[in-house]
N, C-alpha and C positions, 0 to 999 in steps of 0.2 A: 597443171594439177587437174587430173579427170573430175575427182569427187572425194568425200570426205567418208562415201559407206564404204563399211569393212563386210567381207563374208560373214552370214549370220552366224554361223562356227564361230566367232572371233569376238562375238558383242557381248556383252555383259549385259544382260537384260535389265531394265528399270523400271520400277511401277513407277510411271509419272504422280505428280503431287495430286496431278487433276487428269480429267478423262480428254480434255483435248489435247490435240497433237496438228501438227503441222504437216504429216508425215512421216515414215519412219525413217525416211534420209536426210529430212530436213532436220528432225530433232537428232538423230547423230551427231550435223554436225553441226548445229546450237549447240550440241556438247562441249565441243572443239571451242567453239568460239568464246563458253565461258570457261572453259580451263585457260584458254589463251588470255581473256580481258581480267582473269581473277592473280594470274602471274605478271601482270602488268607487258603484257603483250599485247596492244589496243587491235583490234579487228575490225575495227568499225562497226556499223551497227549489226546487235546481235541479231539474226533475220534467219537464219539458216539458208543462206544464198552464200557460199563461199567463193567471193568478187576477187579482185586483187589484195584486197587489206588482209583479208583474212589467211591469203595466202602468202602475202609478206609476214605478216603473221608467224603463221608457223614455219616457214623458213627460219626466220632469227632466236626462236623460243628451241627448236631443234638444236642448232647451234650452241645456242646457249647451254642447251644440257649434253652437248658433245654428240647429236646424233645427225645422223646425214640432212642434207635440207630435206628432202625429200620422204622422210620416215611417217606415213601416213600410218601404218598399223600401228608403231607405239604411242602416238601422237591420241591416236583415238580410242585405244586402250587403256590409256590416263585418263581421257574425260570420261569412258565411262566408267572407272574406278573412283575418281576423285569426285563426282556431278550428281548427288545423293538422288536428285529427281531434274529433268528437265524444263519442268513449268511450277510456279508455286502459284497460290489465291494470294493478292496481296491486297491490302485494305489503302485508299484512300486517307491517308492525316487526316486529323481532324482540322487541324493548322494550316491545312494545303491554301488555305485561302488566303490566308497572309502574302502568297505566292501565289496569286490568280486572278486577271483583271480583263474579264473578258472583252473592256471595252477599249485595251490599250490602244491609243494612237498609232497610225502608221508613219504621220509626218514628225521629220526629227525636231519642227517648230514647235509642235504640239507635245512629244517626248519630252524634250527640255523641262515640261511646266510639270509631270508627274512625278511620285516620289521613286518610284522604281520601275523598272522596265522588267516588269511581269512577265508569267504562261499568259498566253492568253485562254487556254483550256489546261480542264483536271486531268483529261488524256496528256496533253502536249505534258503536262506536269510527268505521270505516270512515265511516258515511254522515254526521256532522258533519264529520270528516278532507273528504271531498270534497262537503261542503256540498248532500247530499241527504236523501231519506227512505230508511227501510228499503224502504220500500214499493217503490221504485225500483229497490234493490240488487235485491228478491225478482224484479222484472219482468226484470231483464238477468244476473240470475245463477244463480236457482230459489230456491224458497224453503232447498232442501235444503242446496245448496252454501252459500248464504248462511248458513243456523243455525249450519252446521260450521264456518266460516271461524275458523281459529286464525292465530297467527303465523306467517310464513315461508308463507304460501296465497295465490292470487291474489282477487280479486274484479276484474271491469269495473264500471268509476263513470267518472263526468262528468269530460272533460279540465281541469278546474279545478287552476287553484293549491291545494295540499291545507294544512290548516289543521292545522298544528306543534304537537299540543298539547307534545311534550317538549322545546319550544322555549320557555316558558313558565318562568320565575325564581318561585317560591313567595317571594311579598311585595315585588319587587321595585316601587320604587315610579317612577313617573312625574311628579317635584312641581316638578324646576326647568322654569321659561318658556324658551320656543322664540321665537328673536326673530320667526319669521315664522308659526309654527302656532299661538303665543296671541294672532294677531292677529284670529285666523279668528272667523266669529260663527255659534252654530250656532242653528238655528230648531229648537224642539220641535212638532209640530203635532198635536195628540192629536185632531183632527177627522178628519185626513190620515193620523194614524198613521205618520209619517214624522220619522226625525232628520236635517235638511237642513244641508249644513257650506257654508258661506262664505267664500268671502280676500277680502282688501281689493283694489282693482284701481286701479293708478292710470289716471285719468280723463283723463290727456292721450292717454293710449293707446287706440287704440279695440279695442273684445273683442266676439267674436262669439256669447261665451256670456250667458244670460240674468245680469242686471243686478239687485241692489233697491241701494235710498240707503237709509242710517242718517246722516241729518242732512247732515255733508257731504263722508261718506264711499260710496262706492258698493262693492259686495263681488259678487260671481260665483258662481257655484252650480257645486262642485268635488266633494259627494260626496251621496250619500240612502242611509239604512236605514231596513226598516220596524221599526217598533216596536210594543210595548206598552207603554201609558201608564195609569195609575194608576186607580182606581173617581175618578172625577167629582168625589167628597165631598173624595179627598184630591191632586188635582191643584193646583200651586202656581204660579198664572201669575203671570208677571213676568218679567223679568231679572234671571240669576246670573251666578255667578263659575265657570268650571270649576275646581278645587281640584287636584284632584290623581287619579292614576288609578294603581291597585293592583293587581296581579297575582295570579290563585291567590289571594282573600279570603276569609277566615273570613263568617261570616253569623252572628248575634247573632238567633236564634228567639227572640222575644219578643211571646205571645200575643197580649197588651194592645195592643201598638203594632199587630199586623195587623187585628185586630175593630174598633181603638175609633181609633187613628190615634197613640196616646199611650203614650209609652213606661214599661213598666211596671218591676218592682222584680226580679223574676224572668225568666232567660234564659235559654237554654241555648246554647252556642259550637257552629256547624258548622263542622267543617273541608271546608277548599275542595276544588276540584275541579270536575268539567264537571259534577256531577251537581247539585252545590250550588245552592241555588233560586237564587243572586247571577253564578253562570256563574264565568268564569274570570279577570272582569274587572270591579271594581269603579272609575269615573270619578264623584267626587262633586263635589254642585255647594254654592254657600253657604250655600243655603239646609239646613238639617241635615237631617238624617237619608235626602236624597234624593240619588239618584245613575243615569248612566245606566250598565248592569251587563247582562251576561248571561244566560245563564238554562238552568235542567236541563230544559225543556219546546220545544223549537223548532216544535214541531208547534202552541202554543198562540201563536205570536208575532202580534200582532193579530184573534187569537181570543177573549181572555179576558182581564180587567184584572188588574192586580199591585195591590200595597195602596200605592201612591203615587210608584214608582221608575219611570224607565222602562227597561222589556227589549228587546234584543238578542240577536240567535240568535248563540253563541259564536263562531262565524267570523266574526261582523261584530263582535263586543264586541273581539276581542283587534285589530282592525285602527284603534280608536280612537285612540291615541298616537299613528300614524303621519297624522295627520289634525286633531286637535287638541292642545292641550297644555293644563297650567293655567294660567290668564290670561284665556280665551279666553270671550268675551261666549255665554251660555247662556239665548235669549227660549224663554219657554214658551206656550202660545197655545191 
C-alpha cells in the first residue's frame, strides 16, 4: 500500500473542527484510520502514519463490505463522507484525576501497595481517551500546552469516539452467554497478529462480506484488532472456550510463570488500572491461565511478545463484550 491520498478530484473537502492539521495526507488518512477504529476495525494508533495495522486494517473492513482488499478510493471516500471533521477541542474531565497519579511507582513491590495503577499523566490520560500517541497530541498541540494539560484545559485529538475510562465498573464481570455474540468465532492469528471476530451467517441469505465455513456453518468477518500474542515457546494453538471477560482486573505478578511459563508459589497482586500490564480488561479463554487483556504499553501492541496472553491497546480491550461474549468459539493459529 503506497498511501492513503486520493486525487484532489476525488476528496471531499472538510473544514476541520480546529485550524490545526497534521497535513493534508496525513489527515486523509486519520480519516481512514477513524472510519476504520469507529467500525470496530482496530488500526492501531490513530497518527496518520499508515503502518502495517492500518493496512491490515483496511484489507479485512474491505472484505467485510465485499470490496477488493486493495480498494483505496472507496475506502477513502467513506471516511470522508462519514468523518464530519478530522480534529475536534476536547476538554479534559474534571474527574480525570481520579485517573492520575503522577507519582505512580515503577517497581511491582511498590505497585502492590497502591490502589490503582493509574495515567501517570493527563496527556497519557488524553491520548489512550482519543485512541492516539503522545507524540501526536505534542504534533497538534506543542509539546508545552500538551505537558501542562490539567483538568478543565482543552487539547485537539482525533474526531474518534473517546474511550470512557470512568465508564468502567471495577470487577464487573461479563460471564452470562449472549444468545447471538457467543455464537461468534474469533480467529487468533499470531502470524497476522490480528484478533478476527466472526457471526454465523445464514446461508440461504446471500452476504456481501468475506465468508470462511467451519464445517457446515459459514460466519462473516464483523470485526479485526491488532494484537500482541505470546513469545512462540508459550503460544496455545487450538481451540477455546471464551469464559468470561472482567473489568478493571487485578494481575497476579508471578516471576516463575513470566520466565519459565509455570506458575509459581510466590506472587504478588497488582491492583488494576490502564497502567496495569493486564489493561482494563481481562477476557479469559479455557485454556488456563490465558486470556485476551489489555495492556499499560500500546506503543508496544505488535512490537514485542507478552509471556503467553494476547494484548490489546485498551480502547480495543474494553470494546470486547460488545463483540464477543462467553461461549464464544476462540481458534488460535
Amino acid at each position: 500500500m503506497k498511501t492513503f491520498l486520493i486525487p484532489l478530484l476525488l476528496l471531499t473537502q472538510l473544514v476541520s473542527a480546529t485550524d490545526q492539521t497534521l497535513g493534508e495526507e496525513r489527515d486523509a488518512a486519520v480519516r481512514v484510520q477513524i472510519l476504520l477504529d469507529q467500525k470496530m476495525f482496530g488500526p492501531g494508533f490513530i497518527d496518520g502514519k499508515p503502518g502495517t495495522f492500518t493496512k491490515r486494517a483496511v484489507a479485512a473492513y474491505n472484505r467485510s463490505m465485499g470490496r477488493a482488499e486493495d480498494d483505496l478510493v472507496a475506502i477513502q471516500l467513506e471516511a470522508d463522507a462519514l468523518v464530519s471533521a478530522t480534529y475536534v477541542t476536547a476538554t479534559v474531565p474534571r474527574d480525570a484525576k481520579r485517573f492520575v497519579n503522577a507519582k505512580l511507582p515503577t517497581k511491582r513491590e511498590e505497585q502492590a501497595k497502591v490502589s490503582a495503577l493509574s495515567y501517570r499523566s493527563y496527556f497519557e490520560f488524553m491520548a489512550e481517551r482519543y485512541h492516539t500517541s503522545e507524540d501526536v497530541l505534542y504534533e497538534l498541540n506543542g509539546r508545552k500546552k500538551t505537558w501542562g494539560v490539567l483538568p478543565g484545559k482543552t487539547l485537539v485529538v482525533p474526531n474518534v469516539e473517546p474511550f470512557k475510562i470512568e465508564d468502567i465498573k471495577p470487577g464487573r464481570m461479563h460471564s452470562g452467554k449472549n444468545s447471538e455474540l457467543s455464537k461468534r468465532q474469533v480467529i487468533i492469528d499470531t502470524k497476522e497478529k490480528q484478533i478476527q471476530i466472526y457471526e454465523p451467517i445464514d446461508t440461504s441469505v446471500a452476504s456481501n462480506g468475506e465468508a470462511i465455513s467451519s464445517g457446515e456453518t459459514k460466519y462473516r468477518l464483523v470485526a479485526s484488532f491488532p494484537t500482541t500474542p505470546g513469545q512462540e515457546r508459550y503460544i496455545h494453538r487450538g481451540t477455546w472456550t471464551l469464559r468470561n471477560a472482567i473489568e478493571w482486573p487485578t494481575w497476579r505478578y508471578d516471576k516463575q510463570l513470566l520466565k519459565e511459563g509455570k506458575r509459581g508459589k510466590e506472587a504478588l497482586n497488582i491492583p488494576g488500572g490502564p497502567n496495569n500490564p493486564v489493561g482494563v480488561l481481562w477476557a479469559g479463554l479455557s485454556k488456563s491461565g490465558i486470556g485476551i487483556h489489555g495492556t499499560d504499553s500500546p506503543r508496544t501492541i505488535g512490537r514485542s511478545q507478552s509471556s503467553g496472553c494476547y494484548r490489546l491497546a485498551n480502547w480495543d480491550a474494553v470494546r470486547i463484550p460488545q463483540v464477543i461474549r462467553p461461549g464464544a468459539t476462540v481458534i488460535v493459529k
